[in-house]
C-alpha positions in Angstrom: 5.9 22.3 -33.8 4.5 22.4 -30.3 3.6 25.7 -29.0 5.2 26.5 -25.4 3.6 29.0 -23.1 6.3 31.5 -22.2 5.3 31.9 -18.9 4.4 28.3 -17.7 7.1 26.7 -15.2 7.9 23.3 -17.1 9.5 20.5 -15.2 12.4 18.7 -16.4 13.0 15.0 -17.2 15.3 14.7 -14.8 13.7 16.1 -12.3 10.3 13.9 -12.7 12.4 10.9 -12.8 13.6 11.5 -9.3 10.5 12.2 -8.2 8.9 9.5 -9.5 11.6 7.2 -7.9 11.4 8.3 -4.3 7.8 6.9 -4.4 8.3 3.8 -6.0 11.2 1.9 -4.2 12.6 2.2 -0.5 15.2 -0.1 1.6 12.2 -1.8 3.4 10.9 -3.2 -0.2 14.2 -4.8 -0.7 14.0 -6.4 2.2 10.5 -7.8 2.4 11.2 -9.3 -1.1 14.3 -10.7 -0.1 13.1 -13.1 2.4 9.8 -13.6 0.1 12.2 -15.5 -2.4 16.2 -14.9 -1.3 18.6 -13.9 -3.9 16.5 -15.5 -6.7 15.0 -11.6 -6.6 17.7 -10.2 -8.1 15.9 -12.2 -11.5 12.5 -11.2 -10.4 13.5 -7.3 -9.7 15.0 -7.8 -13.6 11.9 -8.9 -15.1 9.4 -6.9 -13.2 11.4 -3.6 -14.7 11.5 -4.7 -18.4 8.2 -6.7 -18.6 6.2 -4.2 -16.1 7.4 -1.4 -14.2 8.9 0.8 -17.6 5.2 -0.1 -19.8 3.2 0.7 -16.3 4.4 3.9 -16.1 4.2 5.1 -19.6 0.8 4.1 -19.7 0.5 6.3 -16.8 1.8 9.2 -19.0 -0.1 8.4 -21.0 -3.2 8.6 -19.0 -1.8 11.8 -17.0 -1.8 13.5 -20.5 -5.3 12.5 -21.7 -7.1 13.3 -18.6 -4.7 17.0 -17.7 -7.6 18.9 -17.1 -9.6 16.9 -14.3 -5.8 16.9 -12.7 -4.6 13.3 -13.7 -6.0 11.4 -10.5 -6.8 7.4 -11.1 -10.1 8.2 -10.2 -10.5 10.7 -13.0 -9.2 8.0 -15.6 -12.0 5.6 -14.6 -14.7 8.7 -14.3 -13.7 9.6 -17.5 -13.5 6.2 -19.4 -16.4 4.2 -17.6 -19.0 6.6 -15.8 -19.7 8.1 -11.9 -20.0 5.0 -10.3 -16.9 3.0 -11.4 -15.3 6.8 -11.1 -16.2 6.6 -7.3 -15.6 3.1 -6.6 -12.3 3.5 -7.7 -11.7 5.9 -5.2 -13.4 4.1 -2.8 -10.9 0.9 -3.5 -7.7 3.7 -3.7 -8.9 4.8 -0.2 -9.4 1.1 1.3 -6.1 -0.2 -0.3 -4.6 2.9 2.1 -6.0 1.7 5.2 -4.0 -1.8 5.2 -1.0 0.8 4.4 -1.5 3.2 6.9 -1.7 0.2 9.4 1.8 -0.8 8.8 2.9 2.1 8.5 1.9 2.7 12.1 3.2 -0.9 12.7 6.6 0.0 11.8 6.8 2.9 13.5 6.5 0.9 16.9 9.1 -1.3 15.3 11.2 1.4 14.9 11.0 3.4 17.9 12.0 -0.2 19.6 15.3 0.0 17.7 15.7 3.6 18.2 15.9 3.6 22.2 16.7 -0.1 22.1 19.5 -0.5 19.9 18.3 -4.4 19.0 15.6 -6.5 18.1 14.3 -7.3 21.9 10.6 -5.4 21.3 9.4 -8.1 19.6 10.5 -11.0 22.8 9.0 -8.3 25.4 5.7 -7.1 23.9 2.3 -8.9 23.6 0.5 -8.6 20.7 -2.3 -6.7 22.1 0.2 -4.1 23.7 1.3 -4.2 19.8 -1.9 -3.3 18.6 -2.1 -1.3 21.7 0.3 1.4 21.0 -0.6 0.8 17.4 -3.8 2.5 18.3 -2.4 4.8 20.4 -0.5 6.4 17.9 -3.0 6.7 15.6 -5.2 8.7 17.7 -2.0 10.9 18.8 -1.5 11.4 14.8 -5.8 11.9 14.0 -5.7 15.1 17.1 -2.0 16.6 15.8 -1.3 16.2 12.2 -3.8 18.8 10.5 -1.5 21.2 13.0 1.3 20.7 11.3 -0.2 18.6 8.3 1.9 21.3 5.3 5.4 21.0 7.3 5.0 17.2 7.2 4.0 17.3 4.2 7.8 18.6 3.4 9.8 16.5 6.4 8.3 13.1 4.7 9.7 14.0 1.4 13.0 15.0 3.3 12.6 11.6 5.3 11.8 9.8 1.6 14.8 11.0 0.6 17.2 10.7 3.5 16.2 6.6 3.3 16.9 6.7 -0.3 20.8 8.2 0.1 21.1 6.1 3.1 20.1 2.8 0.8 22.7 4.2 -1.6 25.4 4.2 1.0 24.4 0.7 1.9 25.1 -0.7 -1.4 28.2 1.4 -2.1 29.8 0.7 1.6 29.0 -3.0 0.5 31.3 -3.4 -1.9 33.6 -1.1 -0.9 33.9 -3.8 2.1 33.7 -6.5 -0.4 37.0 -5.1 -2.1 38.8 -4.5 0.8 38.4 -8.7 1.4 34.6 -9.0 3.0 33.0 -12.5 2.3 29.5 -13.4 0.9 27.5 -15.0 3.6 25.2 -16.4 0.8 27.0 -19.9 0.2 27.4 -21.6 -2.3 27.1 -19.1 -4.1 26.4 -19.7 -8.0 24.0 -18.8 -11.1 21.4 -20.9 -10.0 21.5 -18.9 -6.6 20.0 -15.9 -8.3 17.4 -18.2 -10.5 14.2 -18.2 -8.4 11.7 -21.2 -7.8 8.8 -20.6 -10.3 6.4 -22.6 -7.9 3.0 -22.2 -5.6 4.6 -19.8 -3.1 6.6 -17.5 -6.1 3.0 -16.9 -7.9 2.2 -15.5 -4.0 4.6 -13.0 -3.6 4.2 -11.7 -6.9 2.1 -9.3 -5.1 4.3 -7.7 -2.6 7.2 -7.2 -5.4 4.4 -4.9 -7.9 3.1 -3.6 -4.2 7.1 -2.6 -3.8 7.5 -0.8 -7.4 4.3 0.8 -8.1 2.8 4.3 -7.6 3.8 5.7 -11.0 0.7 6.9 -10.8 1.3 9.8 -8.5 3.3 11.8 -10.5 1.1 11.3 -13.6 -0.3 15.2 -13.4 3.0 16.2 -14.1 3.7 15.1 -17.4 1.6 17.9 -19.4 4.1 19.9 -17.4 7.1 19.0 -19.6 8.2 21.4 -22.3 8.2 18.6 -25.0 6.1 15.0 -23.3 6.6 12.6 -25.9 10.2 13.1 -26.4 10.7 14.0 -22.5 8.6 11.8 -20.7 10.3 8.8 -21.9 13.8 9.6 -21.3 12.4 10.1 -18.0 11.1 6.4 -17.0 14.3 5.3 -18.8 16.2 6.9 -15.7 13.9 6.0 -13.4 14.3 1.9 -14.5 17.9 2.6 -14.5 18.3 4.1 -11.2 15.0 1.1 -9.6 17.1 -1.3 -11.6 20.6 -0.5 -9.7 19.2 -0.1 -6.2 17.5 -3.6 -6.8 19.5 -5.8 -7.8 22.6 -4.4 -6.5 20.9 -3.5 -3.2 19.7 -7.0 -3.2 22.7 -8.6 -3.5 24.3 -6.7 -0.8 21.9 -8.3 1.6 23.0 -11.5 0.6 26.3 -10.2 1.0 24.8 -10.0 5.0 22.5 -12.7 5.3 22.6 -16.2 4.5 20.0 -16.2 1.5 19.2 -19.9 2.2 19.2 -19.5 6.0 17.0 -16.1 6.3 15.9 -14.9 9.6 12.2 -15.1 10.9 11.6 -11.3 11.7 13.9 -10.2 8.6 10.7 -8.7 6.5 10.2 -6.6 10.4 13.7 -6.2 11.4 15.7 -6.9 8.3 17.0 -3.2 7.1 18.4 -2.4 10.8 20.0 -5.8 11.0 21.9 -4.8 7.6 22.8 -1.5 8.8 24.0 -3.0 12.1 25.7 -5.7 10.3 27.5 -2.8 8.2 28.4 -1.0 10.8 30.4 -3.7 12.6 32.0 -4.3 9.6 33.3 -1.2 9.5 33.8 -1.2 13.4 31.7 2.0 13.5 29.3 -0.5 16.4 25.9 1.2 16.0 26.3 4.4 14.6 24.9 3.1 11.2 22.4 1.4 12.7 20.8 4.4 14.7 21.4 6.8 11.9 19.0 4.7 9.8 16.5 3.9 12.7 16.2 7.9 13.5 15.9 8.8 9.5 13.4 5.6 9.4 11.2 7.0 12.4 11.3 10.2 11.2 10.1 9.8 8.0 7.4 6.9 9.0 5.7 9.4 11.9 5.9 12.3 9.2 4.3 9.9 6.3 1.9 9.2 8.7 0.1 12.1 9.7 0.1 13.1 5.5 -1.2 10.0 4.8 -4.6 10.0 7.7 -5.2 13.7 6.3 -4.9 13.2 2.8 -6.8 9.7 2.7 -9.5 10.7 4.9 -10.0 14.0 2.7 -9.8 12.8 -0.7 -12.7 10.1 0.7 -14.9 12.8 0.9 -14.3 15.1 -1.5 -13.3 12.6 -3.9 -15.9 9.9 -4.4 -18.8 11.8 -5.7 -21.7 13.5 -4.2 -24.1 10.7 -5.7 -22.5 7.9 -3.3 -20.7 9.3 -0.6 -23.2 9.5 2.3 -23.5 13.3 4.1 -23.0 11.7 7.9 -19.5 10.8 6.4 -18.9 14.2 4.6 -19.8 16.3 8.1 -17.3 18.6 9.7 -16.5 20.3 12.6 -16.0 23.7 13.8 -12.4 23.8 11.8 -13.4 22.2 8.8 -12.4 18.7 9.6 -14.2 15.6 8.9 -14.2 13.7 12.0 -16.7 11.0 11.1 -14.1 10.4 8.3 -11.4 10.5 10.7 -13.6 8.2 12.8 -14.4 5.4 9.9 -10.2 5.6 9.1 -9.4 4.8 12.7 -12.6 2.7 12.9 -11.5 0.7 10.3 -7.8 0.1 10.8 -8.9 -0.5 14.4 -10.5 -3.5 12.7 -7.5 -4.5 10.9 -5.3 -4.7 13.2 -7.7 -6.4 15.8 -8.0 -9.6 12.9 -4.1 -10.0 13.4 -4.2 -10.4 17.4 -4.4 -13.9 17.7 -1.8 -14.9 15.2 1.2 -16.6 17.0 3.8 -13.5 17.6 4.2 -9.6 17.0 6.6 -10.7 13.9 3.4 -12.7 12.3 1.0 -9.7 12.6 3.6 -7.5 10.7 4.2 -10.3 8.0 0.4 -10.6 7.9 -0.3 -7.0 7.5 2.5 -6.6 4.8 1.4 -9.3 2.7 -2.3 -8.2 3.3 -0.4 -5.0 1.3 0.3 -7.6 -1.7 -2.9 -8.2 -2.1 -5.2 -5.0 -1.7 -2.4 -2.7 -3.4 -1.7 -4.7 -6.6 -5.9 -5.3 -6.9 -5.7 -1.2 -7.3 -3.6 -0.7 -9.3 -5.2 -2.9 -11.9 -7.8 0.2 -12.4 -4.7 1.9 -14.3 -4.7 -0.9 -16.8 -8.2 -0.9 -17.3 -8.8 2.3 -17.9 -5.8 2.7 -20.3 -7.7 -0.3 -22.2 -10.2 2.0 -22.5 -8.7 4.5 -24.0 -6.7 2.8 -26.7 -9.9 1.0 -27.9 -11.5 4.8 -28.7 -8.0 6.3 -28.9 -9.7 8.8 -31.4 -11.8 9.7 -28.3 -9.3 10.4 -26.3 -6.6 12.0 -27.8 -3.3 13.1 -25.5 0.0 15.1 -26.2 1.7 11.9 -25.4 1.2 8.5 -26.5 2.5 5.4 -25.6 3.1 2.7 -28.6 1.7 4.6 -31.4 -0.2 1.4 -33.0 -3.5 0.7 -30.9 -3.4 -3.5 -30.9 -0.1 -3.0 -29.6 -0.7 -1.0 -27.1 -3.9 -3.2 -26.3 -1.7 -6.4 -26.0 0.6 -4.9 -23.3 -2.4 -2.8 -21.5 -4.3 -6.7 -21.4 -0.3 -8.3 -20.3 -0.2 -6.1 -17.3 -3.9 -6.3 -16.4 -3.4 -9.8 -16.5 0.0 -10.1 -14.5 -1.4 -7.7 -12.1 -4.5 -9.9 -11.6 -3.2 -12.9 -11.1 -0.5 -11.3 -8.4 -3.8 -10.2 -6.6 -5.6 -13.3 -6.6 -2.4 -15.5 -5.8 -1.7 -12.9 -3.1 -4.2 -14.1 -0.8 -1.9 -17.3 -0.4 -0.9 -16.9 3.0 2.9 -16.2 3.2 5.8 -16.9 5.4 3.6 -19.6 7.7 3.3 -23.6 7.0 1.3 -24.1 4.5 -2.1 -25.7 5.6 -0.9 -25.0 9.3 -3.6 -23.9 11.8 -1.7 -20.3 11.6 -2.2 -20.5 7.8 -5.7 -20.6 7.4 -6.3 -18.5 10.1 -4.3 -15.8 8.1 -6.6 -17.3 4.8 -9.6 -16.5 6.5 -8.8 -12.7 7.6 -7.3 -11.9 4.0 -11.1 -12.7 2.7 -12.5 -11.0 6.0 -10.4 -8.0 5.4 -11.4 -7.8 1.5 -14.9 -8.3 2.2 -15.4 -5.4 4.7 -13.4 -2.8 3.2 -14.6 -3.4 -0.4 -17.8 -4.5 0.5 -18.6 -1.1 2.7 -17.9 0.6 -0.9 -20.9 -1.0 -2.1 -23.2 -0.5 0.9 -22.5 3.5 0.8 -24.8 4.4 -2.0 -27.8 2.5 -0.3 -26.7 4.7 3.0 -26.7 7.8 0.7 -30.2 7.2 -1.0 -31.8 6.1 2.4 -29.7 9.7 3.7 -32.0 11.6 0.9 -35.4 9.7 1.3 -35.3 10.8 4.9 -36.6 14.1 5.9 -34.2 14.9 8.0 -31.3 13.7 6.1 -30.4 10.9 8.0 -30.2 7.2 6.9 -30.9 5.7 10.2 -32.3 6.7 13.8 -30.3 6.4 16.2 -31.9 3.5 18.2 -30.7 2.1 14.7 -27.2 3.2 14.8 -26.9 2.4 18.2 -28.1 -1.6 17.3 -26.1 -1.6 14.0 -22.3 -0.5 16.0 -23.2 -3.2 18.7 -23.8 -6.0 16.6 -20.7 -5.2 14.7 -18.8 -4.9 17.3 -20.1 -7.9 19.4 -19.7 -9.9 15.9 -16.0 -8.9 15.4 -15.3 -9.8 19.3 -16.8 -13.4 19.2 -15.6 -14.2 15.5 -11.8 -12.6 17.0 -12.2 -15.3 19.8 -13.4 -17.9 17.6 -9.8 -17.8 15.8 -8.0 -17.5 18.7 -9.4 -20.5 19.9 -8.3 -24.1 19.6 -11.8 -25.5 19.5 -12.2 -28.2 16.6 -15.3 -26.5 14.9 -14.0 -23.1 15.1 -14.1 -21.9 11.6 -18.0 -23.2 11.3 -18.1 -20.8 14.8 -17.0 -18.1 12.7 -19.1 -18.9 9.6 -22.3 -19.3 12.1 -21.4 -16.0 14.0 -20.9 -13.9 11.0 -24.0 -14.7 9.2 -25.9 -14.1 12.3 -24.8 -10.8 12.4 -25.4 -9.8 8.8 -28.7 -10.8 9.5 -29.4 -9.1 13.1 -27.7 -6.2 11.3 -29.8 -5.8 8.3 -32.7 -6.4 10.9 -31.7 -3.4 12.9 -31.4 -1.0 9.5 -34.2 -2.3 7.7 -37.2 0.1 8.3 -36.9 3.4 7.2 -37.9 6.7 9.6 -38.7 10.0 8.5 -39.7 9.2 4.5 -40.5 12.1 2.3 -44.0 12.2 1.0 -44.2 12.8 -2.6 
């Protein structure tokens, strides 16, 4: 029998599978997926669930349970299983994989606040792409200087937000086919079994990434499961909802879009502009105009400018506080009068600064917003496969390791799916750097080819030039890495280096992509020229 505390607070299964399931599917997900592969989704969404989603997230309570003391965190798991290091470079990859995230998050915002006073799609005819990245930037810096003033009631509106979108998805499908029975047409024509069936080529293994990007998260609610009165009989009822509930909003949310939209004839912008041209296309069904339409741009504003300021707080602090003392340099961990880590704050704008800056030159606003999401597909999944590996771990000492709940009871079982998903999740991340909705082999698409492997390289990479930073930082007698003649040289070849290699694949010059090459290996080196000598050493 297992002993209950009488006065702990225990958290039902209900109630942690609708938790769980605000975080792991929205209306925007259905959408990017749809025009990734059209109604042959539905199939995808089907398999995903049964072959992933439900043995992801037990392995997750799994993990949660095991690890209940040091909170439940990812980077806890890996800590615990495979040392410091891996411990902080797990956080460190959790905290780049955020950066792409936060970017289009910011992204849609603008998109948003376009349909909000504008009613249509027109932002993207009228505005550049560097006044996109433009007032990209600008509200980041607005959100960096405000949100720690308001960050706790934010904290709540996005989870009211979260859950407004959810009901509002709901209402979408329903009103659907309500209008179906009432004699509404399919736009998807013809329309048969081999509609839903999707093509199992090259460009499907590519957007495997974006659908596990779209369903996972499980991880965040992974603390709670020690909080259920009974976890091993509990926790599973509770991810049997929760694929029951992803399951009907999927494939019944997915076919309502082809109810909308021509699966075989899909619009450009519909990953950017696809949910308010469904609620707009609702509406006028119903001859409501654009009262639908507004009601989901307001709710989708809302909740993107309140998941915004959470998400710069929380990444930038759990960067420093998270990582390890042994790695994370002190220059980064340095706060102001008011306890808040500005050079964090500055490396988080810094970086998505960076981001967004490699997207300028691609043909339109609706390209940098496909480019950003897919770069989501790939940096998102390639995170998530720490949850696999350290369940691995686990399950090969399970008698190390022992947990109130247990997923599969037998160990080679539970080894075979842990290595399944490690693998599917893998081969999602590598595929993912396929550039997506562009011609294939197109100038476009190997521009967007090259800043996938740019962006990987510099936020992963930076993970693994820290610790150097931290053991020059404690060498130094004053506790600094570099001077600041160093610094100085350092930022300006960076900078300077981003600018020309930026210019380079905006360009139409035949030898470009050697320019770039050239460029950035110049810089590496004038870089590592700048930081090489060390000031200031301790005498032993």
């Amino acid at each position: 029998m297992e002993e209950l505390e009488p006065n702990k607070k225990y958290i039902s299964w209900p109630v942690l599978a609708l938790m769980d399931f605000v975080t792991v599917i929205g209306f925007d997900d259905l959408a990017y997926n749809f025009q990734s592969q059209g109604m042959g989704v539905i199939t995808s969404w089907v398999i995903m669930l049964f072959l992933y989603v439900i043995p992801y997230s037990l392995m997750v309570g799994q993990l949660g349970s095991t690890f209940n003391k040091e909170g439940g965190g990812l980077t806890s798991w890996i800590r615990g299983t495979n040392g410091e290091f891996l411990g902080y470079f797990t956080a460190w990859t959790y905290w780049a994989a955020s950066i792409p995230y936060v970017v289009d998050t910011a992204n849609s915002l603008v998109v948003g606040l376009g349909w909000t006073f504008n009613g249509n799609a027109s932002l993207q005819n009228h505005m550049s792409n560097g006044w996109f990245a433009f007032w990209t930037l600008v509200i980041f810096v607005v959100f960096i200087f405000t949100q720690s003033r308001f960050k706790h009631s934010l904290e709540v509106l996005s989870t009211i937000g979260g859950v407004a979108i959810f009901g509002l998805t709901v209402l979408f499908v329903f009103m659907t086919f309500a209008g179906l029975a009432m004699g509404g047409h399919i736009a998807t024509q013809p329309f048969t079994i081999h509609t839903i069936i999707p093509k199992f080529n090259l460009h499907y293994l590519t957007t495997l990434g974006l659908l596990i990007y779209a369903m996972n998260g499980a991880e965040l609610i992974a603390p709670f499961v020690t909080k259920m009165r009974h976890p091993n009989k509990e926790f599973p009822k509770a991810m049997i909802m929760l694929a029951a509930m992803t399951a009907f909003l999927t494939i019944f949310g997915s076919f309502s879009l082809g109810v909308f939209f021509n699966a075989y004839h899909l619009p450009k912008d519909l990953k950017m502009n696809g949910a308010y041209y469904a609620f707009q296309a609702l509406g006028n069904q119903y001859h409501l105009g654009n009262t639908l339409l507004y009601v989901y741009a307001l709710a989708e504003v809302f909740y993107l400018a309140a998941l915004l300021a959470v998400l710069l707080d929380a990444m930038t602090r759990m960067l420093i506080s998270d990582t390890g003392n042994r790695y994370m340099p002190q220059v980064l961990k340095k706060t102001n009068s008011v306890g808040l880590p500005v050079n964090g704050y500055l490396l988080t704008c810094g970086l998505s600064a960076f981001i967004m800056s490699l997207g300028i030159f691609l043909p339109s606003m609706n390209d940098i917003f496909n480019w950003l999401l897919n770069l989501n597909g790939i940096i998102s999944p390639g995170v998530t496969c720490w949850v696999f590996f350290a369940f691995i771990k686990i399950r090969q000492d399970s008698e190390k390791y022992p947990s109130d709940y247990v997923f599969i009871k037998n160990d080679k079982t539970a080894l075979t799916v842990g290595w399944w998903c490690l693998i599917v999740t893998a081969v999602a991340t590598i595929f993912g750097i396929g550039p997506q909705d562009v011609v294939f082999a197109s100038s476009t698409w190997w521009y967007e080819l090259i800043i996938n492997f740019v962006s990987i390289i510099v936020l992963i990479g930076l993970g693994l030039i820290l610790p150097y930073v931290t053991r020059r930082e404690e060498r130094s007698t004053n506790g600094s890495a570099f001077t600041r003649l160093q610094w100085t040289g350092i930022l300006t070849v960076i900078f300077l280096t981003i600018v020309g290699d930026l210019y380079l694949g905006g360009s139409n010059h035949t030898y470009n992509i050697h320019g770039i090459v050239a460029l950035s290996v110049v810089g590496i080196l004038l870089v590592i020229l700048f930081g090489w000598k060390e000031h200031n050493l301790k005498v032993d």
